[in-house]
C-alpha positions in Angstrom: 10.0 -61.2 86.3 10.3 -63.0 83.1 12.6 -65.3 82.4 15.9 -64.5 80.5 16.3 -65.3 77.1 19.3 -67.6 75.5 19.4 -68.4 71.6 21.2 -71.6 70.8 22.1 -73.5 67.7 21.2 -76.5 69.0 18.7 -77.0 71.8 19.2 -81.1 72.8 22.9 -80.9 72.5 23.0 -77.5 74.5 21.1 -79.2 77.0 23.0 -82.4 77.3 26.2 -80.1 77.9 24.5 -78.1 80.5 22.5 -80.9 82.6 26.3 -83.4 82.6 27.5 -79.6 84.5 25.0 -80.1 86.8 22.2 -77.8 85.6 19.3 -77.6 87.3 16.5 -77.8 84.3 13.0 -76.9 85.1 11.5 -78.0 81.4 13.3 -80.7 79.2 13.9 -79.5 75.3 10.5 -79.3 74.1 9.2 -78.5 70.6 6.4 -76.3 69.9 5.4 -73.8 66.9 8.8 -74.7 64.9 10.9 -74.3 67.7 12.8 -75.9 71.0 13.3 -74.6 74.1 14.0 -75.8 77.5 13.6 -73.9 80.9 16.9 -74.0 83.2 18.3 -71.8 86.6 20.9 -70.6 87.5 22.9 -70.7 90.9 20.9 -67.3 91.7 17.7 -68.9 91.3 17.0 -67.1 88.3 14.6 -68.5 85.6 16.1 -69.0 82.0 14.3 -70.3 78.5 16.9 -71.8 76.1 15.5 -71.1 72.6 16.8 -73.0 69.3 15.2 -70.9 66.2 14.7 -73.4 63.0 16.0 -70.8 60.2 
């Protein structure tokens, strides 16, 4: 199954929030092709990609 898909304003900052919560991250805020994302589960074990879109 693919993972599920979150849109954010702000990649790093959404990730700093998350990961002091005590999210488990799988990829750290990564830029490619204009973009960031960062890969994260949740307490079910299911995959998520974090996407901040550059407008």
């Amino acid at each position: 199954m693919p993972p599920l898909v979150l849109s954010v304003d702000d990649c790093r900052a959404a990730h700093d929030r998350m990961l002091a919560r005590g999210v488990e991250f799988t990829q750290e805020p990564t830029e490619r092709y204009g973009n960031v994302d960062a890969g994260f589960r949740d307490p079910s074990g299911n995959g998520w990609k974090m996407i901040e879109v550059r407008r």
